[in-house]
Structure formats: structure tokens, C-alpha cells
N, C-alpha and C positions, 0 to 999 in steps of 0.2 A: 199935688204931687209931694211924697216925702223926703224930706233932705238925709242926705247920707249923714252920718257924724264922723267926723274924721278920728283925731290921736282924741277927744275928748268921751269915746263909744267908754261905758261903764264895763267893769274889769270884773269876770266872774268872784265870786268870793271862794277862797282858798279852803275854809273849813266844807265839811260836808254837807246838805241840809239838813234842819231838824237838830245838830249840835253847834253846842255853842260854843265860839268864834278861840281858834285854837285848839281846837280837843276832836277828833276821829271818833265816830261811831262805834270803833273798838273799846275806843279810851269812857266813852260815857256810859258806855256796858258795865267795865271793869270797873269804875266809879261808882254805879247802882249796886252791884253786885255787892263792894263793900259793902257801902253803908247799910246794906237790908241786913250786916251782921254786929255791925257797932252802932247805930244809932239807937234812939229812942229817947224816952222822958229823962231828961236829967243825965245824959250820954255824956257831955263834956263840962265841963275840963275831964280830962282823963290821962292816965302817961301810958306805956308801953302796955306794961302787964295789965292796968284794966283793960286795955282795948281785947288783947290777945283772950283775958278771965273771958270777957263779954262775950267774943264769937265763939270761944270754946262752949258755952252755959246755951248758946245758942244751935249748937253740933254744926257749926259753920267748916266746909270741906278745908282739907288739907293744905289748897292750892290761899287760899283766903288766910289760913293760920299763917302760914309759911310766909308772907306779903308782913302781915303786921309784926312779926316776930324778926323780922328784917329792920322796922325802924330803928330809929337813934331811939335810947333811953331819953326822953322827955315827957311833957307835958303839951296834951293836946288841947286846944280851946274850941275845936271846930272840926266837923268833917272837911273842909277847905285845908285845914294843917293839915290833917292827914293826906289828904289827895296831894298837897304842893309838894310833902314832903316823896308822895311815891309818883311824881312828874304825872298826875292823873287832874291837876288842875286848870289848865289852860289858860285864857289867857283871862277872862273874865272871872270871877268874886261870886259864887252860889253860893247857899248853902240850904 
């Protein structure tokens, strides 16, 4: 016979499946989306204008300029800077 488990029954997880833990299946969309326009060999470090040079060289859409052209004037070390900095990081460290 199987025992019920009481206040110790396991708690659904909050994120959605498939993303990781903090980030909405919207949010890991928008996060691909980026990086298929600023990544690549030797992508970072980078600051504002190379990310924006990069996706412009890449005919990256409007909605995607408009996003990086929004950051702070700085220096990127990671697509994870980029993501923290456009709340598209969650809770966990990829890159």
C-alpha cells in the first residue's frame, strides 16, 4: 500500500520545462535570438557600438538593434553581461 506524503510532497518548479531555472521560454527565445547576432569567434570583450557594428554587419532586424542600442555605454565580457544587463539572464550563469 502507498503512503500519502504529507507538508513534505515535492513542490512543482516554478520555471517552465526545458528553461533554465529563472528565465520563461519567452525569455530563452529572446536570449537565442540575441546571441545568433552578436556571438561568434572572438565576440567578446566587446562595448556597446561593437555589439550594435556586429548585428548591424550581420542585417540583424530592427527589434534586435533597437535592444542593444538601449545598453549602457560599456564593456561586454560575455553574452551573460549582455543578457544580465537586458534582465534576459535568470537565475543561473550560461554562456
Amino acid at each position: 500500500m502507498e503512503q500519502q506524503r504529507g507538508d513534505d510532497r515535492h513542490q512543482p518548479d516554478i520555471h517552465e520545462p526545458g528553461s533554465p531555472e529563472g528565465m520563461s521560454a519567452e525569455e530563452v527565445d529572446a536570449r537565442s535570438d540575441l546571441a545568433r547576432w552578436i556571438s561568434g569567434v572572438h565576440a567578446f570583450p566587446a562595448d556597446k557600438k561593437e555589439l550594435v557594428e556586429r548585428a548591424q554587419g550581420q542585417s540583424a532586424p530592427d527589434p534586435v538593434l533597437s535592444v542593444l542600442r538601449s545598453l549602457p555605454d560599456r564593456s561586454y565580457d560575455t553574452m551573460n553581461d549582455v543578457a544580465e544587463e537586458l534582465g534576459l539572464a535568470g537565475r543561473g550563469q550560461f554562456d
